[in-house]
N, C-alpha and C positions, 0 to 999 in steps of 0.2 A: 504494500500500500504506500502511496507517496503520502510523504508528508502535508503536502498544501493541499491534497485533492478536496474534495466535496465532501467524500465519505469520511473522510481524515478530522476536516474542520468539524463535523457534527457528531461525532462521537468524544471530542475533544469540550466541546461546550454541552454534551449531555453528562460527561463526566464532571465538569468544574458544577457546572449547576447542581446537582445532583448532591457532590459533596462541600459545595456549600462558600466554592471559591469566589472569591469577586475581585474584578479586576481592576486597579486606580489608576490611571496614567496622568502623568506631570503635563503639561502641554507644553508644545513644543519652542522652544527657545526660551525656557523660560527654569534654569537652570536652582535656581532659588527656592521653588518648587521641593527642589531634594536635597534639602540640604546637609544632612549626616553624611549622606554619599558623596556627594558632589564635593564635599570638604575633602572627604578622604581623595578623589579623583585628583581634585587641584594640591593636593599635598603629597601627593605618585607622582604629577607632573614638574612642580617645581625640584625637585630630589632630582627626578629625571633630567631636566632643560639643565641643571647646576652641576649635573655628574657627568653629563657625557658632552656638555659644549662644547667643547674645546677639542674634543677628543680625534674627530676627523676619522669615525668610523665609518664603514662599507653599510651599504643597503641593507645586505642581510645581515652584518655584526649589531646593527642598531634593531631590525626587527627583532634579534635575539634577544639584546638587553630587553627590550619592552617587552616579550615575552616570559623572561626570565623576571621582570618588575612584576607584571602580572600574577605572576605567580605568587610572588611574595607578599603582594596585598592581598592576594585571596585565600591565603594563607596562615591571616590574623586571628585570632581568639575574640568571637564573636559573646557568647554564654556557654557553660557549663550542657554536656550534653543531657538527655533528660534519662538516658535509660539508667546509669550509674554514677549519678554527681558525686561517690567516692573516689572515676578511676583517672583521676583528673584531666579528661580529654574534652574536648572544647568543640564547640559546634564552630565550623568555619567557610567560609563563604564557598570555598571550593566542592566541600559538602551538596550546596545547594546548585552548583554550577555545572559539577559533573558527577558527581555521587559519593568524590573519595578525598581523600588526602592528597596533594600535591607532593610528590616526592623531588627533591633535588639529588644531584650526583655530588657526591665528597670531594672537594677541591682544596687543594694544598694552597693555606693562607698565606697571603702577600704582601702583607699589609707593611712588616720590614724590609721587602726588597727596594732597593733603588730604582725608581719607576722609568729612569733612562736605559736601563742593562735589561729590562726586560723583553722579552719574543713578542712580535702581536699576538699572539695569542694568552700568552700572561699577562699581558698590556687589557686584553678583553675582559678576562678572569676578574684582575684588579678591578677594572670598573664595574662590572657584578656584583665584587663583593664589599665595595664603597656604597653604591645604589642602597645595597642587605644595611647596611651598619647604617646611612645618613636615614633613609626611611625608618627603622625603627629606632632610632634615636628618640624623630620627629613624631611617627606616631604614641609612643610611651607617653612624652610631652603630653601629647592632648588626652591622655585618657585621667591624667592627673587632675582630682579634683580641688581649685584653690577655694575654697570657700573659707570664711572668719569662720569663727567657732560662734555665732551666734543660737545655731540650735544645736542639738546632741545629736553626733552619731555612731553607729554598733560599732564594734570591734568586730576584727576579724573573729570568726568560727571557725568550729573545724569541718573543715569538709566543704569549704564555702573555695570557689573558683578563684585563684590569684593569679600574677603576672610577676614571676621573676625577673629583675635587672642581673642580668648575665650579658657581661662583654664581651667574652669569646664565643659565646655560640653562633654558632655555623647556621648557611642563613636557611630560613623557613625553618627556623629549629627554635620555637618557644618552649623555654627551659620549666614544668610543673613536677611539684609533691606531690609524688602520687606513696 
């Protein structure tokens, strides 16, 4: 069965109807509309415009970093999953994008080498793994709440969803107690 056919579309809207989905759409050009997302989009882009400016990458080396971005933002710790909020794994966007976990391949950090002695290809490496470290630097930032102490709030619990500040972890790799 094709995707967009007739028979495709109507069994697609007797399912959403049925269980109960409804659909919202932003209208179009009108960005402000979304804005949790739209923050996080324009906070991938800036990382990105600042990390590889200068860099004077090929077509497909820049497809890759933004592929390799994407990744890593869809890749964030959304909430606590619901089946086992002891086993500290974390609902994430990629979850909902394609069904699983984004995996990345282990890559020898560079973060000491002299960025002139390096091959293109550790030249590339490095700006992946600057992209990893400047975006979650930037993202952690904003999850941090500054508020006065005007009213009370909980303590952490046990068993309650946290976010380790870990500086070596390797990227798409958010470090939890489990």
């Amino acid at each position: 069965m094709k995707l967009f056919s007739h028979q495709a579309l109507k069994d697609l809207q007797m399912f959403t109807s049925s269980n109960g989905v409804e659909f919202s759409f932003i209208p179009p050009r009108a960005p402000h509309f979304g804005g949790l997302w739209e923050a996080a989009v324009k906070s991938m882009k800036l990382v990105l415009v600042k990390n590889t400016g200068h860099a004077h990458l090929t077509y497909e080396e820049l497809q890759t970093v933004a592929a390799d971005a994407e990744a890593v933002v869809n890749t964030r710790p959304l909430a606590p999953l619901p089946e086992d909020p002891n086993d500290g794994e974390a609902l994430i966007p990629s979850h909902l994008l394609v069904g699983t976990f984004l995996k990345a391949l282990p890559e020898p950090s560079l973060e000491e080498c002299n960025l002139s002695h390096l091959t293109r290809w550790q030249r590339f490496t490095y700006i992946k793994q600057q992209f990893w470290e400047l975006w979650r630097r930037d993202y952690l930032h904003t999850l941090q709440a500054r508020s006065k102490w005007l009213s009370p709030k909980a303590n952490i619990v046990p068993g309650q969803l946290i976010m380790i500040h870990e500086d070596n972890a390797p990227p798409q790799q958010w470090p939890s107690l489990t």
